[in-house]
MDAnalysis code that builds the backbone (N, CA, C; Angstrom):
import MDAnalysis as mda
import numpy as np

u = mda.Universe.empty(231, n_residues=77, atom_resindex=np.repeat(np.arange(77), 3), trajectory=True)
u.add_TopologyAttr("name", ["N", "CA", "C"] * 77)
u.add_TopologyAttr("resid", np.arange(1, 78))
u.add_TopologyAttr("resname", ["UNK", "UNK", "UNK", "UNK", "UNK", "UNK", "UNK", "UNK", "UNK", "UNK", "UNK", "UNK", "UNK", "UNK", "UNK", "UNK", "UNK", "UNK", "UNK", "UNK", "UNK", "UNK", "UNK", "UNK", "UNK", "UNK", "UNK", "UNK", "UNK", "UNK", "UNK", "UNK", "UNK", "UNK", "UNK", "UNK", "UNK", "UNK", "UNK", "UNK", "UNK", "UNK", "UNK", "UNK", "UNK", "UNK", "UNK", "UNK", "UNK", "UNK", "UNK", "UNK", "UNK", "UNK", "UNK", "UNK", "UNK", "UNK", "UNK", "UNK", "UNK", "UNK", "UNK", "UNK", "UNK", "UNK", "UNK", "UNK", "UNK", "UNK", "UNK", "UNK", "UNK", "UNK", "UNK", "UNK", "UNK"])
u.atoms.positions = np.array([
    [-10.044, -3.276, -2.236],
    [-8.709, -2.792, -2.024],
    [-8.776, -1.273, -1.973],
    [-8.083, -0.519, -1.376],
    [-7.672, 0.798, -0.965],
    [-6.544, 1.532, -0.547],
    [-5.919, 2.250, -1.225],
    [-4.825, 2.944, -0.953],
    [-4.949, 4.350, -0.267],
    [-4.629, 4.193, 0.709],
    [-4.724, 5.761, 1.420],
    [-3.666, 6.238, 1.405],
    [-3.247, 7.755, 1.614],
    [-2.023, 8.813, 1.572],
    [-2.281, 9.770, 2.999],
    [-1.476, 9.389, 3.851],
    [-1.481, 10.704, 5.154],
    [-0.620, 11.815, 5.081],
    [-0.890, 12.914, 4.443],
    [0.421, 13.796, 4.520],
    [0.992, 14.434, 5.493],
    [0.147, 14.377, 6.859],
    [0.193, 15.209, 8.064],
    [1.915, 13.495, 8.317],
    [1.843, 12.528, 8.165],
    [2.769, 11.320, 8.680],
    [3.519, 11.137, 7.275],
    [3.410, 10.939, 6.116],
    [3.833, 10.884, 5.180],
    [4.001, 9.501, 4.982],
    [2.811, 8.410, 5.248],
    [2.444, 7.381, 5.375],
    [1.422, 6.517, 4.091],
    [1.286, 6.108, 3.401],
    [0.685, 5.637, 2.323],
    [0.298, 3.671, 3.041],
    [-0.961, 3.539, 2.589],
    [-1.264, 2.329, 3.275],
    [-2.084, 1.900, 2.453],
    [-1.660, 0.532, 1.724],
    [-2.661, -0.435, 0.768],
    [-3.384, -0.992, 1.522],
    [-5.328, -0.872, 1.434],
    [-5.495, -2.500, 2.576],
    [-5.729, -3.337, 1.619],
    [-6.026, -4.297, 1.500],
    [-6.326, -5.523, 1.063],
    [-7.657, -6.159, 1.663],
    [-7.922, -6.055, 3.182],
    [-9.093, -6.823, 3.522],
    [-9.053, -5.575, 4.384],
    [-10.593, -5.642, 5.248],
    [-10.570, -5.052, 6.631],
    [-9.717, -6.065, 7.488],
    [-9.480, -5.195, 8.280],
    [-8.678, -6.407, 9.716],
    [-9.358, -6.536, 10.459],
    [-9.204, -7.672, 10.547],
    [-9.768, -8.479, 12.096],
    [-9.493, -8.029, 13.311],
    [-9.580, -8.390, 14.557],
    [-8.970, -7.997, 15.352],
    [-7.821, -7.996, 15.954],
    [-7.308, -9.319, 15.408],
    [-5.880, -10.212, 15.608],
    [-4.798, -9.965, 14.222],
    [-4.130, -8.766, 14.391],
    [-2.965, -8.268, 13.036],
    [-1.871, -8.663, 13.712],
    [-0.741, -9.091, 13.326],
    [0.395, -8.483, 13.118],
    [1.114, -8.249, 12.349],
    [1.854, -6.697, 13.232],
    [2.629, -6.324, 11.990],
    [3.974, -6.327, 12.127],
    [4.210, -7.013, 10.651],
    [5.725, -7.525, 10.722],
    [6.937, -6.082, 9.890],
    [8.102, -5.974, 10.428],
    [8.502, -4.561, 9.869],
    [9.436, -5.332, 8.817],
    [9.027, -5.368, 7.649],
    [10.093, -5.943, 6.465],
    [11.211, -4.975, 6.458],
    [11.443, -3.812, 6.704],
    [12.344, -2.618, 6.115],
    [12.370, -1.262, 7.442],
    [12.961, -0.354, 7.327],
    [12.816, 0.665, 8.089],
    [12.003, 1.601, 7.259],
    [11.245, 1.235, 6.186],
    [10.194, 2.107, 5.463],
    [8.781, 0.862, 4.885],
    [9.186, -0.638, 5.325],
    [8.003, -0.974, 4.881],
    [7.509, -2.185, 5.799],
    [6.020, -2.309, 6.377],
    [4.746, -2.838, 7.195],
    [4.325, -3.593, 6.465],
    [3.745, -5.118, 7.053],
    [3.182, -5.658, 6.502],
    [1.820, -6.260, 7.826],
    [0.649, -6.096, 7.457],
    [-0.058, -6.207, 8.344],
    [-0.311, -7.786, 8.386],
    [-0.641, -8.806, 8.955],
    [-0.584, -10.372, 8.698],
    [-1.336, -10.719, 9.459],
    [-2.701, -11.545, 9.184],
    [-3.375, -12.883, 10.646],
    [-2.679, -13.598, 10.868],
    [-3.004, -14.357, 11.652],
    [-2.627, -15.429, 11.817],
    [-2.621, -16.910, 11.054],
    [-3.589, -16.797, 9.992],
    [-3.208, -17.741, 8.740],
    [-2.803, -17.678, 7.926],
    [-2.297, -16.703, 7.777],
    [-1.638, -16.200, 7.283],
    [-1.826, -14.986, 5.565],
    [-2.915, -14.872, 6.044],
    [-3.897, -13.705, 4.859],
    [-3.023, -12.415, 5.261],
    [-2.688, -12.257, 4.276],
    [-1.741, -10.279, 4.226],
    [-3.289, -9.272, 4.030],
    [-3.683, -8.286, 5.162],
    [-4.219, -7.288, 5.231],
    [-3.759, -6.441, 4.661],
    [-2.687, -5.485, 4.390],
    [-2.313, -4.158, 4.424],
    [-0.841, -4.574, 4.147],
    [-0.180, -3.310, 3.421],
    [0.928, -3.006, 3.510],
    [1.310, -1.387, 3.456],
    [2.292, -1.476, 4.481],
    [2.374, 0.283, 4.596],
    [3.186, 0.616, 4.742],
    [3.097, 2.128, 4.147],
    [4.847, 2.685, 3.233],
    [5.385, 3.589, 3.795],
    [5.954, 3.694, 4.476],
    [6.664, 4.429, 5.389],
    [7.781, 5.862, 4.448],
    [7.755, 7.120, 4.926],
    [7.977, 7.783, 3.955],
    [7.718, 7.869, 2.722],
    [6.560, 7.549, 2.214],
    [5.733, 7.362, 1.650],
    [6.242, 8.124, 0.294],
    [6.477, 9.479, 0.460],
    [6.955, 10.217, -1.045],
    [7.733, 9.475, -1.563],
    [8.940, 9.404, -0.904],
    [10.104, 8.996, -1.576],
    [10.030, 7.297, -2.191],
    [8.666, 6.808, -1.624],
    [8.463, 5.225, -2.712],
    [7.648, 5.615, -3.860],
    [6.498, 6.595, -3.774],
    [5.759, 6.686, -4.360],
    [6.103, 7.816, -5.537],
    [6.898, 8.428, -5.249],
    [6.817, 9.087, -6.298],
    [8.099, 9.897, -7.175],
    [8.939, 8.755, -6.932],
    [10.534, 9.077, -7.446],
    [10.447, 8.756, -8.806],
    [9.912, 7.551, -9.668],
    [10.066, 7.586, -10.853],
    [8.787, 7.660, -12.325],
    [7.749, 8.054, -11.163],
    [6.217, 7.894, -12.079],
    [5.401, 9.146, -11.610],
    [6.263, 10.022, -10.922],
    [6.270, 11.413, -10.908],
    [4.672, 11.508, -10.603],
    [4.537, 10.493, -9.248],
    [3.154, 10.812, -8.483],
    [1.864, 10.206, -9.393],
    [2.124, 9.157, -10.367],
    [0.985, 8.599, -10.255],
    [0.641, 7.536, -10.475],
    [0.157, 7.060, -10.142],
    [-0.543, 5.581, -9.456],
    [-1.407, 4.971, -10.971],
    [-0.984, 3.943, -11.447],
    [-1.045, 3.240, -12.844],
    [-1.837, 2.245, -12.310],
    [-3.050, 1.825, -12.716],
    [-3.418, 0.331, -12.002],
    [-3.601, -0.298, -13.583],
    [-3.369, -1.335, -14.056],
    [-3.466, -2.599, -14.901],
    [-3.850, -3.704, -14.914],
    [-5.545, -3.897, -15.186],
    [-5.954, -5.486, -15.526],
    [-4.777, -6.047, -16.739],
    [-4.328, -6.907, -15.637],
    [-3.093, -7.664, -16.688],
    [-4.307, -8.954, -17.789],
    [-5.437, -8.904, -17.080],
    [-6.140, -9.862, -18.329],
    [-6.883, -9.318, -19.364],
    [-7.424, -8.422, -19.151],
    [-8.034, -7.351, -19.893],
    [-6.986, -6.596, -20.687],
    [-5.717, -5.833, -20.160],
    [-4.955, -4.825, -20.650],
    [-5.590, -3.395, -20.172],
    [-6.443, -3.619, -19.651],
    [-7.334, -2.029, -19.519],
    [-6.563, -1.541, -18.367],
    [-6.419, -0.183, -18.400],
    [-5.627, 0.381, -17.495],
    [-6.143, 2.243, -16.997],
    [-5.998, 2.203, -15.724],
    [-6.568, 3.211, -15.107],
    [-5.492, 4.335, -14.372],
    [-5.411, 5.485, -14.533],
    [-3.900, 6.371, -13.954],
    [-4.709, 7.260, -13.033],
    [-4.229, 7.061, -11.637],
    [-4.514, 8.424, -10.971],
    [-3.394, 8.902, -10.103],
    [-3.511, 10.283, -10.258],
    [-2.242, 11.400, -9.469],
    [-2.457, 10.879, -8.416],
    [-1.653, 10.768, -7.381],
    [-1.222, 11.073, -6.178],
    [-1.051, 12.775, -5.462],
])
């Protein structure tokens, strides 16, 4: 998994898998992408205006949590 940040687009993009050659992408929102095969495996999701999801209430940073472990990892944005 990988989260990228474009600031030149202000675009933020989770992948999940590499993509195949065959995506589509479905527009859930006027700020959010969902990349999809055809069997329906979710590739990617991508955040359209990206600041304003990412960083309105955790003030830019990115919390990840093994919910089985409890162990938990913080990085800035």
């Amino acid at each position: 998994m990988k989260l990228t940040y474009d600031t030149r687009y202000n675009i933020a993009y989770l992948m999940l898998h590499e993509k195949p050659a065959e995506v589509e992408t479905i527009k859930v929102s006027d700020e959010l992408n969902v990349d999809i095969a055809p069997d329906g495996t979710i590739y990617g999701i991508e955040l359209l205006n990206a600041n304003d999801q990412l960083l309105k209430e955790d003030l830019g940073k990115l919390l990840v949590i093994n919910e089985a472990t409890g162990k938990r990892a913080e990085v800035s944005l």
